[in-house]
N, C-alpha and C positions, 0 to 999 in steps of 0.2 A: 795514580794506580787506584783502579776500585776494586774494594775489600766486599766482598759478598757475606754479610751475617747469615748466622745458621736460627732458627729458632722458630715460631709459628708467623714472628713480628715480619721477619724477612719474607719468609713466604708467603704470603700478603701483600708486603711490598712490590714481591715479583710481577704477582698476579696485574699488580697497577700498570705497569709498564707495558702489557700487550696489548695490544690495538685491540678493540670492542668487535666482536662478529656480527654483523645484522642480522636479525632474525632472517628466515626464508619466507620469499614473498614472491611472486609471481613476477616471471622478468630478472630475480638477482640467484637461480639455480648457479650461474658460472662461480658466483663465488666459494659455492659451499664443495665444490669438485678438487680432488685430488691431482696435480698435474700426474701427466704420466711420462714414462720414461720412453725415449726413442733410438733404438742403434740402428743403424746406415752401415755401419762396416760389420766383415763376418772375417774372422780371423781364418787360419788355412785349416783344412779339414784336421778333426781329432779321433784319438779311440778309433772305434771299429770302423768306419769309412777312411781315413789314413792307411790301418792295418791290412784292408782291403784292397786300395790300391797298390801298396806295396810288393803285395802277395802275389797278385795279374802282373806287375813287373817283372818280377821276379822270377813268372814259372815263364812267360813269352821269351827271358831272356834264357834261361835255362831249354827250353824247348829250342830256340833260333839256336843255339849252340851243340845241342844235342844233332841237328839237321845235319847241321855243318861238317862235324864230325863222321857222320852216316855218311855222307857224298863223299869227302877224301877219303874214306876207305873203301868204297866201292870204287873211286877214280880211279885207287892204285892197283885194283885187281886184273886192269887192264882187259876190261870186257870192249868191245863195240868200239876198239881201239882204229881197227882195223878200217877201209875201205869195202864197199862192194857194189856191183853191176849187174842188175835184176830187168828183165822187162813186167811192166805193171800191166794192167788184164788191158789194157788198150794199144799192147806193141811197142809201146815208145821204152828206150832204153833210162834208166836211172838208176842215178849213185848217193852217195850218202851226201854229200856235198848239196845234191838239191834239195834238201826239205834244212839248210842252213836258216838261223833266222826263225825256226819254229821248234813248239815244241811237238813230240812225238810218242805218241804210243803204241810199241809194236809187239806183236804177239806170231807166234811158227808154230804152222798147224801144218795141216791137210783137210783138202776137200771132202773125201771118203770119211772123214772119222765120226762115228757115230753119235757121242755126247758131248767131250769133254770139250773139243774145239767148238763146236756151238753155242757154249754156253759159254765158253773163257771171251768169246768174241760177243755175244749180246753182252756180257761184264764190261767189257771194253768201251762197248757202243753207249752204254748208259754213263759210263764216264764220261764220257765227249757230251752227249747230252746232260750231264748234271754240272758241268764247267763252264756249257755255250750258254744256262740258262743265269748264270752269274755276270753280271754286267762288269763291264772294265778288264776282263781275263783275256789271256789273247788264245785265239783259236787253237786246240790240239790237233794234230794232225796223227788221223789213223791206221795205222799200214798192219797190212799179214802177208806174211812171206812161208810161202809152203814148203814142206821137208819131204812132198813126194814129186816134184819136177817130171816124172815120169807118166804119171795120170796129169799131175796138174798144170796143163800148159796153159795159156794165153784165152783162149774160150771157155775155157772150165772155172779158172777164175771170175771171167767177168760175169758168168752164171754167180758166182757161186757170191761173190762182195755185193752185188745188189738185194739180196735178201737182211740185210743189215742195216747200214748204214748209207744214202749217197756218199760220204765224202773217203767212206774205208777205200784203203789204197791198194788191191791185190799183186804181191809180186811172185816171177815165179823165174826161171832159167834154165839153165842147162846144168845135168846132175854136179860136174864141178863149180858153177858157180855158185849155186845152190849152198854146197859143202863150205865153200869158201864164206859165204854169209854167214852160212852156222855156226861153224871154226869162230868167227871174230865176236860174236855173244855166247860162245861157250855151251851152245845146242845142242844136246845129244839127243839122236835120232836115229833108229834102226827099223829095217822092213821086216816085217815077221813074214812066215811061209805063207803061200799063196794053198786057197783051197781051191774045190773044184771048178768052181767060176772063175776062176781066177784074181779072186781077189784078195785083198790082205790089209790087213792094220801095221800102221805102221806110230811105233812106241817111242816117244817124244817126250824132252822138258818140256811142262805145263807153267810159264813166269808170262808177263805181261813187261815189258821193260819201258822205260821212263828215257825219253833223250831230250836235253835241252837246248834250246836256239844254237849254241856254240857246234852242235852235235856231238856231244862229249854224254854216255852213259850214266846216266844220275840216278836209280832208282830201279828196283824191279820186283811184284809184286806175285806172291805164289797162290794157290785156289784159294787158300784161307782167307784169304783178304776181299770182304766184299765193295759192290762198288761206292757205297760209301768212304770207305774208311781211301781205298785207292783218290777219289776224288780231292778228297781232302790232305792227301800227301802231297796229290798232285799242287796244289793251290799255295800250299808250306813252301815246295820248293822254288816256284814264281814267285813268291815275295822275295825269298834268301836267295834269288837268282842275282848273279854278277856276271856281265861275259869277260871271261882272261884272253878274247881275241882281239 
């Protein structure tokens, strides 16, 4: 065993024992350098960047849950439950069945109507535009279906859908089937009096409604809601999209 003395004698002694430093001289700089230390591994994030990710987990799961919830209770109110049979401004007959496999944004106007359908329909149109310019989203598919079947037959529509969009869908029919569309998305629609020209406004739900690939009623959006914020629900419920067919 060695016994280390305390005293000036030992500390002296110590001194004897370390190797001598050579002065610095040109050529022996490495000896006079401190090594340095080197880490390679980086443990898993701490503190505020952990807390951070956390938090983005946390609200995305909270938000996908909150969707989820919002769809089952609009599924059970049993909107767009229904079937129906329209011809579109080109003649040809269609039902809900064909636009299966897509999603769909549909909105019930009239040709006649001075603002609100103009502008509920450029809303609409800038949605499809603000979705097609998102790579990897699958195409929305646009339809308007009118509530005045009586002015808006088959010519009037195809005036009336090319000032918007190429791809907006115009439907229109005959006053019950018309009714019958309505009835099944819950549309209320009535003709006010005709003035001396015979013309009239006719007073309508203002919603944009949301149907997805399955054709099942998933969403629907009232004026307040611009076409951002629409877009961006739109895009929520394509991710939290599952088909039960």
């Amino acid at each position: 065993m060695l016994l280390l003395a305390r005293g000036p004698k030992a500390k002296a002694w110590l001194c004897q024992l370390r190797p001598p430093v050579p002065p610095m001289t040109p050529g022996n700089e490495a000896l006079h350098m401190r090594p340095r230390r080197h880490f390679s591994w980086q443990g898993p994030p701490q503190g505020p960047r952990l807390r951070t990710r956390l938090l983005i987990t946390a609200l995305f799961g909270k938000e996908r849950r909150r969707q989820q919830q919002r769809t089952e209770a609009l599924r059970q109110a049993a909107v767009g439950q229904g079937d129906f049979s329209l011809l579109d401004h080109q003649g040809l007959t269609r039902c809900k069945a064909d636009f299966r496999g897509q999603w769909v944004l549909m909105y019930f106007g009239f040709t006649h109507c001075p603002d609100i359908c103009p502008d509920e329909l450029e809303k609409l149109v800038q949605v499809v535009q603000q979705l097609e310019a998102k790579p990897g989203l699958p195409p929305v598919q646009p339809i308007f279906i009118t509530v005045d079947p009586e002015r808006d037959d088959v010519a009037a529509m195809a005036r009336y859908v090319r000032d918007f969009h190429p791809r907006l869908l115009g439907l229109t029919g005959s006053v019950e089937q018309v009714a019958q569309a309505s009835r099944s998305y819950r549309v209320y629609y009535s003709a006010g009096p005709k003035d001396e020209d015979q013309d009239y406004i006719v007073d309508h739900s203002i919603a944009i409604y949301l149907l997805n690939p399955d054709g099942l009623f998933t969403d629907y959006y009232g004026r307040g809601r611009s076409a951002e914020q629409i877009a961006d629900s739109v895009q929520r419920h394509m991710a939290a999209f599952r088909s039960v067919l």
